[in-house]
N, C-alpha and C positions, 0 to 999 in steps of 0.2 A: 130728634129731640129726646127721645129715649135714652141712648144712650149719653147724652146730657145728663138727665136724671137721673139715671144709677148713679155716675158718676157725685155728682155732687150728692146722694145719699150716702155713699160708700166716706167721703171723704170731706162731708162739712161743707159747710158755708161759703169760706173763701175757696174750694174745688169748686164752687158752682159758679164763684165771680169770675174766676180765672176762663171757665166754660164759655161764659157770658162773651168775653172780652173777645177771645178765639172766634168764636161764631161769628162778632160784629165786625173783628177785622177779617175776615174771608170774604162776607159781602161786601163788605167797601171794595177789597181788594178785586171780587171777580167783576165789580162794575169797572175796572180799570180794561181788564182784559176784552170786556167787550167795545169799550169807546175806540181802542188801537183795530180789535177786527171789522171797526165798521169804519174807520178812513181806508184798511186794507182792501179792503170790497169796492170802496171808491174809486180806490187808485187804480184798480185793474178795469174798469169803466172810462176813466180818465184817458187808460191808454189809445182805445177804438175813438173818443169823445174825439182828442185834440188829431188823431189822424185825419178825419173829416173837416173839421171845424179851422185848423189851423195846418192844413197840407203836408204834412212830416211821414216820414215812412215810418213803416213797424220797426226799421232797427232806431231810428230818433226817437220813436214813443218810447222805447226802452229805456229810454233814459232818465222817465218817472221813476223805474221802476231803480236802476243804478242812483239815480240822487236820494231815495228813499231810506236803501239799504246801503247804501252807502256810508251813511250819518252811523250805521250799525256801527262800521268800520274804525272811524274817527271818535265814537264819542262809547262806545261801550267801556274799555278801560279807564278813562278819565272819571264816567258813572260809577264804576265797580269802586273806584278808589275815593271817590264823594262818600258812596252809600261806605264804605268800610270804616269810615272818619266819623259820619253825621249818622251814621244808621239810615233804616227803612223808610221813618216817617219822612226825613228831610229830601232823600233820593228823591220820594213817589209825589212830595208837595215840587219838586226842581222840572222835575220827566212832565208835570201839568202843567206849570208855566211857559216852559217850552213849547209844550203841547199844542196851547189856546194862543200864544201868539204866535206860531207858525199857522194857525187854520187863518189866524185875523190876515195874516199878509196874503190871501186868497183874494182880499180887496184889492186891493193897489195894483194885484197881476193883471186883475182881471179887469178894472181900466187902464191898464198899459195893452193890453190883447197882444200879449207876447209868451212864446214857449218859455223861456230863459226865467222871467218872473216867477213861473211857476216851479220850476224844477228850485229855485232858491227856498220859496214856501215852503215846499217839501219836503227840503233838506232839514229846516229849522223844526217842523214837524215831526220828520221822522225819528227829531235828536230827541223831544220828549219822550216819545216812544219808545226809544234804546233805553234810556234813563227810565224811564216805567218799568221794564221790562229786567232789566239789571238788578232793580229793588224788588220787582213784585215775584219775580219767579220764586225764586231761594225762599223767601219768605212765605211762599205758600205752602212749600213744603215744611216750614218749621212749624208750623199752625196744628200741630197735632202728633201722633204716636209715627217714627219713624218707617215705619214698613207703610205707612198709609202713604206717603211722601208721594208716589207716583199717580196714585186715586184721585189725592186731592187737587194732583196739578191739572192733569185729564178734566178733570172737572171745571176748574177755575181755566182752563182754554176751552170747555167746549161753550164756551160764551165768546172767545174770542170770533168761533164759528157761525154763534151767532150774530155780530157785530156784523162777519163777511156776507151773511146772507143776505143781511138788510140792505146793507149797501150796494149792489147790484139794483136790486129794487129799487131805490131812491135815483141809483140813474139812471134806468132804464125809464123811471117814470115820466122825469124832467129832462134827460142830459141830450136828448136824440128827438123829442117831441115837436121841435120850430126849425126844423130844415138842419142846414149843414152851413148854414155862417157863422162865425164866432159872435156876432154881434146879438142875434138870437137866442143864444145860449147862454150867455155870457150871467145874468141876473140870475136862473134858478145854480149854478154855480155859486154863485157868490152870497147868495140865503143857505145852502146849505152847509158851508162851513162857517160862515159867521155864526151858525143856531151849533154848531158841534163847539167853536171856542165859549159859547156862552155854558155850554152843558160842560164843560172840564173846568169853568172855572167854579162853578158850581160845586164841582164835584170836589176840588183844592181845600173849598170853603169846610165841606164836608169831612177829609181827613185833617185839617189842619183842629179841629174840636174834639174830634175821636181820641177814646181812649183805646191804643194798642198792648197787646199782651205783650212780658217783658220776655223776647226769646235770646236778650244777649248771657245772660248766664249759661245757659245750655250750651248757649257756641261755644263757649270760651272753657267749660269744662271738657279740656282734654289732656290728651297725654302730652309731654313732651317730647317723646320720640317722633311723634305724628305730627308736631309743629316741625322736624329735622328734616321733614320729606318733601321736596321741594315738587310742585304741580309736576312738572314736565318728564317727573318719574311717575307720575302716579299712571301705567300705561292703561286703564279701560277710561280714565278722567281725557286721557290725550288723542283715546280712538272715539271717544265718545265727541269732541269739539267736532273733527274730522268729519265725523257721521252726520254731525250736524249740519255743517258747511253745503255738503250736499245732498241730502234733504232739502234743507229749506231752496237750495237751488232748483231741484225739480218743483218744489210746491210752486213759487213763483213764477216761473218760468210756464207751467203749465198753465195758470191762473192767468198768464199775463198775454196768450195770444188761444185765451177757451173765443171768446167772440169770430176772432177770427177766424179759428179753422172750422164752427159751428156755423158760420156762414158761408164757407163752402164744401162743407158734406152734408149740407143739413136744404135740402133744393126746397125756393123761394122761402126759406128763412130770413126775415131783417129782423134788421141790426137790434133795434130794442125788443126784440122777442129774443134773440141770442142773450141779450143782458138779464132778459128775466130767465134764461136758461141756466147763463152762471150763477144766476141766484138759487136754482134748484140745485148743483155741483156743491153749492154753499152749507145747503138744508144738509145736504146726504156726509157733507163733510160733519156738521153739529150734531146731527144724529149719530154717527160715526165714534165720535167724542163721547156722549152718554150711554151708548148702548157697552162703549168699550171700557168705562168707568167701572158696569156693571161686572163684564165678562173677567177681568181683573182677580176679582173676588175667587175665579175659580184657575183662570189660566197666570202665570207669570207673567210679566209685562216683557221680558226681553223673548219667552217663546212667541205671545202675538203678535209682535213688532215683529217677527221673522216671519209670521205666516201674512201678515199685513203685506209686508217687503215684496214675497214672492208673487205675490195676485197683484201688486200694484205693476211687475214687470211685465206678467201676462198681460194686463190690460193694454199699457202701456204698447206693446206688439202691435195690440188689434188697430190703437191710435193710427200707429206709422202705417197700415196697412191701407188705411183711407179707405174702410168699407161703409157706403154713403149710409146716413141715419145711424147703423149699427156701430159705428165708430164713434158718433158723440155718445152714443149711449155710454160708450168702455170710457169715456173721459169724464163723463158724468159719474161714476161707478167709483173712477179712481179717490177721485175726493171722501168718498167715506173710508176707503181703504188707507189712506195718509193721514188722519183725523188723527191720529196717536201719537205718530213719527216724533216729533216733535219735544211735547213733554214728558213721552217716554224714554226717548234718547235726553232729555233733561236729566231728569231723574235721576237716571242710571248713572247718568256720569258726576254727578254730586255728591252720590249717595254715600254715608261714612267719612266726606272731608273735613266732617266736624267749623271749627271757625275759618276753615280755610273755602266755605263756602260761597260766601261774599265774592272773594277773587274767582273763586272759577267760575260762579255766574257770568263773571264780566264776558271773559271766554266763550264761554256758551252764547253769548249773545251775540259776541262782535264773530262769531260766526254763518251769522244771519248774512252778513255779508255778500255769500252765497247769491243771494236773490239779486246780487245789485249785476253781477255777471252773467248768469244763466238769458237771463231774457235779451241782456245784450247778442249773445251767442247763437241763440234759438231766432232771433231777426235775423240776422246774416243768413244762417243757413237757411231761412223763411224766405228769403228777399230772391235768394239762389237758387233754390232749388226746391220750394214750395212749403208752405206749411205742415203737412205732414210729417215729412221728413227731418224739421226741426223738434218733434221729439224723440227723436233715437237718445236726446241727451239727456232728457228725466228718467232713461231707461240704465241707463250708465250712473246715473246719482243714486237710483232705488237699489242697485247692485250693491253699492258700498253700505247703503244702512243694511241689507241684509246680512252683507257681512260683518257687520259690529254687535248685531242683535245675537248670530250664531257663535260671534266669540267670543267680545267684550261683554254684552251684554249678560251673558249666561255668566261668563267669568265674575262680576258685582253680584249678579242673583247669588252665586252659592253660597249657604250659611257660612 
């Protein structure tokens, strides 16, 4: 708030509305980022939930995790070219309607008591969330002085962190607590997303009265040589999607069978004490997020993301290594060390595309992709050859961000 108030001393009255306006859309906007990390936290709960509940293997539970991110796939472009036409405001009110009627068809799944219902909710779910996500990213970095672009995003996700930590919590409390029939379980399911559609529409009601700062001047003031550059030259924008791809593949993929392999290195651990576990994986990941906000300030964002990278590898090791206790500790670990990944590798790869930001967002998102494949991939090799061993392939994903972060990434950093 201080420097609010330079600010508007330095520059008048209308510098201190414009202040005003910046600030109330970052809050609006990072309560977006936490309502998507707290169905993320669910879904990784949902996967253990319907193994039990509704008999499927770990590679069929996968396929919350593939119709999820999936919808990345399908609807991130179609968003990028909404939000490029209608702007931020229209995107992020389109991503909440989505949003709250895919949580509502969590009803009708869930008296049908079928997998297939639910992977459709999902779907229609996750398509708000690409659409949130396509508007809210880019935008968070226009919220302020350019070089900040990477702080602010770090920040407005380490809410997404905490979104994920809640939600472990919420199902570890209700999801595993009346046996392992679906019929049992079936009601605190279906309260808790019908109370998550009620909170986005809430929240719709919220940005639809909000007055937003005007950032399309700024985009649109650019060169035109820089409009003659077509994305797919732009090469740290093209290793940056890349990097993202798989990132987020190891993040999900790790996220998406922590219960499982915590319940067998982890001796007489159950299942809902595993779920309150991933909720602590969660903590260390949000903490992760804020402390790295901080460190920013002193280290570059593409050197931490390299030193993040290579400790997430070691860990990663000790994972495949299957040393009982000590090894959920290294998976518990990793999560604060991939806290950054994310919209760090965002960042970087946007950074200076002036109004060509909008479209590469879209990119960056439908990159997310990633997650809808890994966990498919990580079950196979689960089903065959044991849990452990299905992460060799977060180790093979954390390889590539490191090396975006020592090339591309350094390459955007230089003045």
């Amino acid at each position: 708030m201080n420097t609010i108030t330079k600010a508007a001393a330095a520059h008048g009255p209308s510098s201190a509305s414009a202040d005003t306006r910046h600030t109330m859309a970052l809050t609006l906007v990072i309560s977006l980022f936490f309502a998507w990390g707290l169905t993320y936290g669910l879904l990784d709960v949902l996967n253990k939930h319907f193994q039990q509940t509704l008999s499927v293997s770990r590679m069929e539970s996968a396929l919350l995790q593939t119709c999820y991110f999936g919808a990345y796939l399908l609807v991130a472009i179609p968003s990028g070219l909404f939000v490029n036409r209608y702007g931020y405001r229209r995107g992020i009110l389109l991503g909440l309607a989505l949003f709250s009627v895919g949580a509502l068809l969590f009803v009708p799944a869930t008296d049908a008591g079928r997998f297939g219902p639910f992977l459709f909710a999902l779907f229609v779910l996750a398509s708000g969330a690409a659409c949130l996500e396509t508007a809210a990213n880019p935008f968070v970095t226009l919220l302020g002085a350019k070089e900040g672009g990477a702080r602010r995003l770090n920040l407005a996700q380490a809410f997404t962190g905490l979104g994920s930590f809640i939600g472990p919590i919420i199902g570890g409390l209700f999801f595993f607590q009346h046996g392992t029939s679906f019929a049992s379980n079936a009601v605190p399911v279906k309260i808790t997303y019908v109370a998550i559609a009620v909170a986005v529409t809430l929240l719709a009601i919220a940005f639809s009265r909000a007055r937003f700062p005007d950032v399309e001047p700024a985009e649109s003031r650019t060169q035109f040589s820089e409009a003659a550059v077509p994305l797919w030259k732009e090469a740290t924008f093209m290793a940056s999607v890349v990097a993202q791809f798989f990132y987020f593949s190891a993040q999900v993929g790790i996220a998406a069978f922590f219960i499982n392999y915590a319940t067998e290195h982890w001796r007489g651990l159950a299942v809902h004490s595993a779920a309150f576990m991933l909720s602590a994986g969660m903590t260390s990941f949000t903490v992760g997020r804020f402390v790295s906000t901080i460190l920013m300030r002193k280290v570059t964002p593409a050197s931490l993301l390299a030193m993040y990278g290579t400790i997430c590898i070691a860990l990663c090791v000790i994972v495949v290594v299957g040393i009982p206790t000590v090894s959920v500790v290294a998976l518990i670990a990793v999560f604060f060390f991939e806290s950054i990944m994310f919209p760090t590798i965002f960042a970087l790869g946007v950074q200076d595309l002036g109004h060509r930001t909008r479209r590469a967002a879209s990119f960056q998102v439908m990159a997310l992709f990633g997650g809808a494949l890994a966990p498919l991939a990580m079950g196979a090799v689960a089903d065959r050859f044991g849990i452990a061993l299905a992460y060799l392939i977060p180790i093979g994903c954390f390889s590539i961000v490191l090396a975006f972060a020592l090339y591309g990434g350094h390459r955007r950093a230089r003045p």
